[in-house]
Backbone as CSV, one residue per row, in Angstrom:
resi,resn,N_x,N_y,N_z,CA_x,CA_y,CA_z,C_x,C_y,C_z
1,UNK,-0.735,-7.912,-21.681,-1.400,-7.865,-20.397,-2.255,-6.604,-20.367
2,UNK,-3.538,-6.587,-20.050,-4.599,-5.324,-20.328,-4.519,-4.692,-18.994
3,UNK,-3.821,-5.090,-17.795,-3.632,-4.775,-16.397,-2.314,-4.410,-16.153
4,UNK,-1.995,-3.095,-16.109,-0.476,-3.097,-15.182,-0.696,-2.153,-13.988
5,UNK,0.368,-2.873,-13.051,0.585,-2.325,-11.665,0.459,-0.553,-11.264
6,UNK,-0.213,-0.040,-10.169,-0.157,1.051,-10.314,1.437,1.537,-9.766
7,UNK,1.660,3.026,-10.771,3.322,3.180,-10.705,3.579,3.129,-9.029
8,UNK,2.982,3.448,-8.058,2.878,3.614,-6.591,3.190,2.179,-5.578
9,UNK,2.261,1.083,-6.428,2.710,0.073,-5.536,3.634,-0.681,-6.361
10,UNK,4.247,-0.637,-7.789,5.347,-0.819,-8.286,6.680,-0.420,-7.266
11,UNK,6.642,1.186,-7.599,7.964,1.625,-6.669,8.056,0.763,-5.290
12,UNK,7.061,0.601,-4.615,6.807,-0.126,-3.473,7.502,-1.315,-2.956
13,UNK,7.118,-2.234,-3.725,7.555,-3.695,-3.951,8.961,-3.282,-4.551
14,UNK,9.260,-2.622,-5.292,10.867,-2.428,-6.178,11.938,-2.105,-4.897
15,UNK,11.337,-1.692,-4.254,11.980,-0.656,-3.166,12.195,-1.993,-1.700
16,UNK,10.987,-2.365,-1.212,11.076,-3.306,-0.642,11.577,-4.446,-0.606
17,UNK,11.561,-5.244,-2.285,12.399,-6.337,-2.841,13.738,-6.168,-2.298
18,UNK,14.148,-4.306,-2.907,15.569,-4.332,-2.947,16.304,-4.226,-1.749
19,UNK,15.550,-3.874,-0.617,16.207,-3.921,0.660,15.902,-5.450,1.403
20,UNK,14.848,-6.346,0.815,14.806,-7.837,1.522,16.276,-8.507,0.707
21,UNK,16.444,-8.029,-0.180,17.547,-8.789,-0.847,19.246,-8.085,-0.591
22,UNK,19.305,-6.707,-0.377,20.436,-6.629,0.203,20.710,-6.519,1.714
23,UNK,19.322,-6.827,2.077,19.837,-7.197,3.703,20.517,-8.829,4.227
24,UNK,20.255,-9.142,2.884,20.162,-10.641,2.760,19.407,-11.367,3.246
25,UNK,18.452,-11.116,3.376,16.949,-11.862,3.848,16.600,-12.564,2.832
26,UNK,16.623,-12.714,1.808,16.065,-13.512,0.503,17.426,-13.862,-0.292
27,UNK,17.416,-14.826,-1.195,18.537,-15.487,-2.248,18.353,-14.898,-3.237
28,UNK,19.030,-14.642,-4.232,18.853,-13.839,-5.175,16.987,-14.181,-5.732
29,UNK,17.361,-15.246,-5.982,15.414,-15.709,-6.492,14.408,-16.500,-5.702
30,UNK,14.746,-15.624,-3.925,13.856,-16.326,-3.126,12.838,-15.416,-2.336
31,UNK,11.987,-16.063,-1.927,10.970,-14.721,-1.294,9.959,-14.148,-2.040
32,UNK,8.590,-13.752,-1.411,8.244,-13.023,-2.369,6.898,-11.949,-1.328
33,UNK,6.605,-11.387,-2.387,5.947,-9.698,-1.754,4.509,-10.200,-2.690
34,UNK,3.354,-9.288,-1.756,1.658,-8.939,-2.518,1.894,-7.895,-1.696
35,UNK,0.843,-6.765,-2.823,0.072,-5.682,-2.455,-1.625,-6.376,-2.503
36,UNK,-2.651,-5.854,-1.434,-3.514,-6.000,-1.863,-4.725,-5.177,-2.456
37,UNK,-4.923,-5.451,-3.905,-5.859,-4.383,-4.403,-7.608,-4.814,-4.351
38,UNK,-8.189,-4.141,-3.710,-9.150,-4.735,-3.410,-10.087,-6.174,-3.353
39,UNK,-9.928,-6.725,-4.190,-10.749,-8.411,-3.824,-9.429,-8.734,-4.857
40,UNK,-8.717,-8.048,-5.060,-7.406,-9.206,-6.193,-6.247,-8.716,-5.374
41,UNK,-5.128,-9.141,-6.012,-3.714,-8.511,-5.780,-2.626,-8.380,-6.560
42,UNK,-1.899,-7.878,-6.013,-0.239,-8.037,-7.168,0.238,-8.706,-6.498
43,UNK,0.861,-10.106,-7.117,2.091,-10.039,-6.296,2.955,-11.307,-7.247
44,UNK,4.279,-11.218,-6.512,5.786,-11.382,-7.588,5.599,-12.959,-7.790
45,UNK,5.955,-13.059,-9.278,6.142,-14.373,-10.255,6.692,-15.149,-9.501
46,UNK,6.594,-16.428,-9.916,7.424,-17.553,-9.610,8.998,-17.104,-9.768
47,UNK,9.647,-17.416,-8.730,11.063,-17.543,-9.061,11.628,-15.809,-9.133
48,UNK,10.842,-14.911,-9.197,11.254,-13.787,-9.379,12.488,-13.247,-8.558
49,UNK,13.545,-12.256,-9.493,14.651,-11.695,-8.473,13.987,-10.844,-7.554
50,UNK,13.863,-10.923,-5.970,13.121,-9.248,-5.640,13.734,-8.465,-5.781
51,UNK,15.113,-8.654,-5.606,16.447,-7.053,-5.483,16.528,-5.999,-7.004
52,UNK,15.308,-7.289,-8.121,15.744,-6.323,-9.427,14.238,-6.610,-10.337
53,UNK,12.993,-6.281,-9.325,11.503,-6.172,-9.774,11.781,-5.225,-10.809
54,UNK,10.542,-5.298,-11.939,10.376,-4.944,-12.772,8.588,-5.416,-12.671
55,UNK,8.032,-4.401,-13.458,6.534,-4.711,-13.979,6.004,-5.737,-14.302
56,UNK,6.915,-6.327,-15.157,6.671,-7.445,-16.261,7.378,-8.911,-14.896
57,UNK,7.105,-8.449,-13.911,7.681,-10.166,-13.161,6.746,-9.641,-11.785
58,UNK,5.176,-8.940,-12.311,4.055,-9.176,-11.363,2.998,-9.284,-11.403
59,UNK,2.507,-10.008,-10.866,1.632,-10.870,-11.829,0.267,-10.221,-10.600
60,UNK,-1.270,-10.092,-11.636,-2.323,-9.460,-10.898,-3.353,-10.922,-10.847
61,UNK,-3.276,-11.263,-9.586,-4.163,-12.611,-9.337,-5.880,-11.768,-8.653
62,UNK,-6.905,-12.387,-9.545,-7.904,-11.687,-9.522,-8.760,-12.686,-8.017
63,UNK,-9.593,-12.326,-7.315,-10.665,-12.959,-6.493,-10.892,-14.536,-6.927
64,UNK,-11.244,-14.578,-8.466,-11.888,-16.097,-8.868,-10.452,-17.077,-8.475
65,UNK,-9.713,-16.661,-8.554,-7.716,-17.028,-9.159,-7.160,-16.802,-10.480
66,UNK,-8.062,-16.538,-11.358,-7.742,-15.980,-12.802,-6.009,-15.065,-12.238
67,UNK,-5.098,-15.276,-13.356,-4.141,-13.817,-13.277,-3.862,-13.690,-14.639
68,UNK,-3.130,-12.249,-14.602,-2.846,-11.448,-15.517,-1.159,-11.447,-15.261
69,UNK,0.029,-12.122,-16.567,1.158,-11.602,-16.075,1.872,-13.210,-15.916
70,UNK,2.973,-12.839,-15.408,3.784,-13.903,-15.349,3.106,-14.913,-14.422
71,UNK,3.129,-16.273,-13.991,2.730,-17.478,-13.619,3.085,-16.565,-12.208
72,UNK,2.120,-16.553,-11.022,2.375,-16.181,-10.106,2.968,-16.988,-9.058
73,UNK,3.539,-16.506,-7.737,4.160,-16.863,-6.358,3.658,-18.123,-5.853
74,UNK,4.230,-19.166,-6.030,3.752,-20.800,-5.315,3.419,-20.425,-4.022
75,UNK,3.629,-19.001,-3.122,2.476,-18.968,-2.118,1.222,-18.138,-2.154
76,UNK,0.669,-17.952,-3.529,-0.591,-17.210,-4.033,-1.172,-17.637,-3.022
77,UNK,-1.509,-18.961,-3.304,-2.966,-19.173,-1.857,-2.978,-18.808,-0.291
78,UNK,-1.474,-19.010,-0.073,-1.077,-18.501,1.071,-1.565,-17.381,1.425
79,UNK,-0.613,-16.214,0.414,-1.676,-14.873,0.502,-2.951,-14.682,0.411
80,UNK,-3.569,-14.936,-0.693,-4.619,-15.018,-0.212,-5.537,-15.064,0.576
81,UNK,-5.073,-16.723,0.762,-6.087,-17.368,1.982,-5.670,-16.024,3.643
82,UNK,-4.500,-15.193,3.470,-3.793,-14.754,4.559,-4.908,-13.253,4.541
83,UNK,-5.291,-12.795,3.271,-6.172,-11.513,3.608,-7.351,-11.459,3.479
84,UNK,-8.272,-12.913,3.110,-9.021,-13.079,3.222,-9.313,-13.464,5.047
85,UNK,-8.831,-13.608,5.790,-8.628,-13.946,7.202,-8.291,-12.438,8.155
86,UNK,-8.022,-11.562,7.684,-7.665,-10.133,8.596,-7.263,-9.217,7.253
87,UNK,-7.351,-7.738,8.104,-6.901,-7.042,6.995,-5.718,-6.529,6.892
88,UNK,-4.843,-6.843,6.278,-3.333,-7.089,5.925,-3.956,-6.640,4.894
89,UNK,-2.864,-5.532,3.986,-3.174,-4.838,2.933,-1.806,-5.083,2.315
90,UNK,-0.743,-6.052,2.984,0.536,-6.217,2.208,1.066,-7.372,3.132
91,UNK,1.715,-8.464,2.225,2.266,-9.749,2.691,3.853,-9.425,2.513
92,UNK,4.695,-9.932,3.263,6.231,-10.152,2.700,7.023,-11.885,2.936
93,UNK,7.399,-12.411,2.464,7.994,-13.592,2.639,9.338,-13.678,2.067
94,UNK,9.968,-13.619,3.330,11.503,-13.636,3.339,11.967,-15.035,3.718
95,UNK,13.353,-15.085,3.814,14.438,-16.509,4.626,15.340,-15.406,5.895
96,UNK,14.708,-14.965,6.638,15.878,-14.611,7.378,16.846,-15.618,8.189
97,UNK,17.955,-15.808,7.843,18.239,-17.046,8.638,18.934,-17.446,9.857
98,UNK,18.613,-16.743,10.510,19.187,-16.751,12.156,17.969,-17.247,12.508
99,UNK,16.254,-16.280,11.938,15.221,-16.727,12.500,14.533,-18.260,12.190
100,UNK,15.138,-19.270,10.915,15.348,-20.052,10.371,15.631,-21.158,11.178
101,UNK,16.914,-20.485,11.996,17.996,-21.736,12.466,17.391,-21.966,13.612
102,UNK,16.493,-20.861,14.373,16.397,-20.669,15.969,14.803,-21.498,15.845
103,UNK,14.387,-22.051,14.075,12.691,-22.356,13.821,12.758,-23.786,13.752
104,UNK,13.853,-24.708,14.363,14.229,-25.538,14.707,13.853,-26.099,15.501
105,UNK,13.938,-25.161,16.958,14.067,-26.254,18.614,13.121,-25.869,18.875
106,UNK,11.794,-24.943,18.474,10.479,-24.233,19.279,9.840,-24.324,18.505
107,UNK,8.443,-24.132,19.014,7.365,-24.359,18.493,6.933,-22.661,18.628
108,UNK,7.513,-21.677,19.252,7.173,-20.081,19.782,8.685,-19.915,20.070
109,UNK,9.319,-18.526,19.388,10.275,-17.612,19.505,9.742,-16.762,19.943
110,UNK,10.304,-16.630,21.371,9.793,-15.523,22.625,11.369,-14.706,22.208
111,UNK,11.665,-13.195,21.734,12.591,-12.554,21.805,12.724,-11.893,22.704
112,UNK,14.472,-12.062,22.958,14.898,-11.548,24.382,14.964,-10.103,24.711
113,UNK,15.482,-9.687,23.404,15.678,-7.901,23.287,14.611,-6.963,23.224
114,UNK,14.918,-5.985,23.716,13.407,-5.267,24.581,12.633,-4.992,23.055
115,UNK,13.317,-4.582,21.934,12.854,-3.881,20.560,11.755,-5.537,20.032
116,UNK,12.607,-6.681,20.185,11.809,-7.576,19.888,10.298,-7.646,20.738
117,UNK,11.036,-7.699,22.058,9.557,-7.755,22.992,8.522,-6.476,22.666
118,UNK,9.129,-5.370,22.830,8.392,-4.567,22.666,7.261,-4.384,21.451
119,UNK,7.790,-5.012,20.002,7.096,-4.949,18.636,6.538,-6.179,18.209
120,UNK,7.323,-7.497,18.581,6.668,-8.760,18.369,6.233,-9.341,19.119
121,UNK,6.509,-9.599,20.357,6.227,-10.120,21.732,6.282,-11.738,21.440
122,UNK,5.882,-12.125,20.437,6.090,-13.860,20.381,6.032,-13.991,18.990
123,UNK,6.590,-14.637,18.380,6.511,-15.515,17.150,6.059,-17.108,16.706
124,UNK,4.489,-17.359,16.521,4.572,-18.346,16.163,5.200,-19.453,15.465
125,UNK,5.462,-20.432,15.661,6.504,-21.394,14.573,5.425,-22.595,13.985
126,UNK,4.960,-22.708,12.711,4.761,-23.209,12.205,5.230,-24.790,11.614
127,UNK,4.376,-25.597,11.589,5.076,-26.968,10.923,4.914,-26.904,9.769
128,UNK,5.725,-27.832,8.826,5.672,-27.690,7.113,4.416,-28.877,7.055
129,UNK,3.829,-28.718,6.398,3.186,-29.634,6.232,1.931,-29.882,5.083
130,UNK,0.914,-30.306,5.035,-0.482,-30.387,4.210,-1.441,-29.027,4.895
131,UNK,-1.225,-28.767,6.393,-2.359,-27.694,6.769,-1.175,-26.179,6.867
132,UNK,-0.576,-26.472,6.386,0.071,-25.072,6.739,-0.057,-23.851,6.036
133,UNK,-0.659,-24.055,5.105,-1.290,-22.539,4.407,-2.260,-21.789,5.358
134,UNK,-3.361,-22.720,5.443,-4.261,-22.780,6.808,-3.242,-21.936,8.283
135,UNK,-2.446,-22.781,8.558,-2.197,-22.470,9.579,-1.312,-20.751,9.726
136,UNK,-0.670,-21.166,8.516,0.074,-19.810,8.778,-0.418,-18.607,8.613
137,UNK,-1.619,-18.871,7.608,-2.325,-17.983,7.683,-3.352,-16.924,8.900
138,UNK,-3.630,-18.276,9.545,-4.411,-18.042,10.772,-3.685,-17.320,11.855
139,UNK,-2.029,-18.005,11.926,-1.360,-17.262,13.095,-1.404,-15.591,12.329
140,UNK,-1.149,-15.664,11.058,-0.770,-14.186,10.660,-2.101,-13.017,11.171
141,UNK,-3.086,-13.798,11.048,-4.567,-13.321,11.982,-4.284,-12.659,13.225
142,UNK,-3.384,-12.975,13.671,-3.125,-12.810,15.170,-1.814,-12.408,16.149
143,UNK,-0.782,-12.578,14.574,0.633,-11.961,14.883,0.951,-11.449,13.983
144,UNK,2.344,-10.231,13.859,2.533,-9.740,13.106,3.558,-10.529,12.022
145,UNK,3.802,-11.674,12.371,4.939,-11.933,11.670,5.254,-13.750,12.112
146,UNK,5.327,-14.953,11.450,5.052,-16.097,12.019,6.433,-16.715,11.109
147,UNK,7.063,-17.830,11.227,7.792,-18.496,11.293,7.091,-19.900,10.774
148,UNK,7.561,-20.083,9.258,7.422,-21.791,8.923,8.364,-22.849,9.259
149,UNK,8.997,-23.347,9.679,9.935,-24.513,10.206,11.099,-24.731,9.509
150,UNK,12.054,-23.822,9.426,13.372,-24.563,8.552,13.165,-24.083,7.151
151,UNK,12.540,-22.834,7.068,11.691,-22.259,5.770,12.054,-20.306,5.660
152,UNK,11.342,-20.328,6.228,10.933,-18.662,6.373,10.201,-17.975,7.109
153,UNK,9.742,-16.426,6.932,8.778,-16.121,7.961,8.243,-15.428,6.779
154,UNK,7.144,-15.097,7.185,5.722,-14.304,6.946,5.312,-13.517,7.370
155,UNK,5.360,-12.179,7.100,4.947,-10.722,8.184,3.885,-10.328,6.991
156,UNK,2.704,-9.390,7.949,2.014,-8.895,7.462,1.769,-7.323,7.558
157,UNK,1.566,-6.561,7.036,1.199,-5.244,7.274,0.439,-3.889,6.584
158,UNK,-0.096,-2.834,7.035,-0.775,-1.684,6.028,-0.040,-1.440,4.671
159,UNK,0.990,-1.860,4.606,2.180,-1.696,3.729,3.005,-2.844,3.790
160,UNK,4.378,-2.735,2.425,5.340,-3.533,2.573,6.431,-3.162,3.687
161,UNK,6.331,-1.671,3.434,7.230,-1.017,4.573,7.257,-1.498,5.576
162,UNK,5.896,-1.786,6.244,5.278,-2.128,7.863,6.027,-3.674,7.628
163,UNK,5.515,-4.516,6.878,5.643,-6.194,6.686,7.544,-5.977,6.946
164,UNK,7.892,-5.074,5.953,9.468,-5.582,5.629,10.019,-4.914,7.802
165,UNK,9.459,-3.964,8.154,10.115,-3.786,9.737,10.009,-4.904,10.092
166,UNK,8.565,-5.643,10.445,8.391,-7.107,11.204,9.353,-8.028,10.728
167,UNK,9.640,-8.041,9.508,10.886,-8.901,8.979,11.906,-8.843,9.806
168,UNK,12.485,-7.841,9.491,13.847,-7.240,10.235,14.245,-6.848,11.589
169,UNK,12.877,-6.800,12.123,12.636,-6.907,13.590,12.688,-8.772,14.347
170,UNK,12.350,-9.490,13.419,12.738,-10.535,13.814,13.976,-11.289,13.589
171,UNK,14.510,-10.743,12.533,15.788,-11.216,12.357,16.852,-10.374,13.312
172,UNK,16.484,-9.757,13.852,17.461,-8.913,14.233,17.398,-9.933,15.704
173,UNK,16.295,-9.769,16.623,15.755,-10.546,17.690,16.291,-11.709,17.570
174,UNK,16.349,-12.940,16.242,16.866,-13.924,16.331,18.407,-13.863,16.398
175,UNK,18.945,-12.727,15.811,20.430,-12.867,15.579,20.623,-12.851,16.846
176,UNK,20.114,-11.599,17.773,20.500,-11.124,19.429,20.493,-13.297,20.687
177,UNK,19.589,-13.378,19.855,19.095,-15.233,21.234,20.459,-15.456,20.560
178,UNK,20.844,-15.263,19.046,21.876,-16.612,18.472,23.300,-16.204,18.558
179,UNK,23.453,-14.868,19.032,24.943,-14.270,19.328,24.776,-14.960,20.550
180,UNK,23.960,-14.608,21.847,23.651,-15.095,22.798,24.053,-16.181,23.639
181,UNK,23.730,-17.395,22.685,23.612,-18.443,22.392,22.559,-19.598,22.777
182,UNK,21.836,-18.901,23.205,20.275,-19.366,23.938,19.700,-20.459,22.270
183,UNK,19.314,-21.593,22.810,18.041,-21.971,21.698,17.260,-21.873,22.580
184,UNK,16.045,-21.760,21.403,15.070,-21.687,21.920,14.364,-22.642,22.644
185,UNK,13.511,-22.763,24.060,13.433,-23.861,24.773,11.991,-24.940,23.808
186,UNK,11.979,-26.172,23.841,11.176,-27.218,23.017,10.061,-26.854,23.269
């Protein structure tokens, strides 16, 4: 590979992986992270562990889609298509699964707890479907952090740091409705 990661957004993603995976937000080989480097990006292989990144499992997807590196993230286009739409300089895609279970009965997770209201104020919920790269992308345009249906969420931010709070800010918000016991209304 004539391209490797700079040591900076390596530690980054290593660091971030390892706290989406021992918070238990991701399965050992689920989820995945981009940095974005100017018209290309890094971001983690197919199938990759995040809790135990390494160099060699990130792959540099260039502007045309050319990459360098292991077979990249089955949501490349996602990202993509996600920073070509706003400037998000870092994607994260976790399973948190309280926010999962609650991505069920709503179409919008309004969180009850002031930390939720205060930082997310609403969470789009996404359908799985043929337009949903499109779509999720577009909400990410406009929220910090969106919800695919029985899937995962998607936070965006200046950093992974920023992306991985919106993570954990929503899982936390979903756990609070699901101790609660509120679903969310249809």
């Amino acid at each position: 590979m004539s391209s490797s990661i700079p040591p900076g957004m390596l530690k980054e993603m290593q660091e971030v992986g390892r706290d989406l995976y021992r918070l238990a937000l991701v399965t050992s080989h689920g989820g995945n992270l981009s940095l974005r480097a100017g018209h290309d990006m890094w971001i983690t292989g197919t199938g990759t562990m995040l809790g135990r990144l390494e160099a060699r499992h990130i792959s540099l997807v260039r502007a045309d889609g050319s990459h360098e590196g292991p077979p990249p993230s089955s949501d490349t286009v996602l990202h993509a298509t996600t920073y070509a739409l706003c400037g998000a300089q870092a994607l994260a895609h976790a399973h948190p699964r309280h926010a999962i279970a609650l991505s069920f009965d709503t179409g919008l997770f309004v969180p009850g707890d002031l930390e939720g209201q205060l930082h997310l104020k609403e969470v789009p919920v996404i359908e799985q479907g043929p337009r949903q790269v499109e779509q999720v992308a577009q909400a990410l345009a406009a929220n910090l952090v969106v919800l695919l249906r029985g899937h995962g969420a998607y936070a965006r931010g200046a950093t992974l740091w920023e992306a991985l709070h919106w993570v954990t800010a929503l899982e936390e918000s979903a756990h609070i409705a699901w101790l609660r016991g509120h679903r969310c209304p249809h």
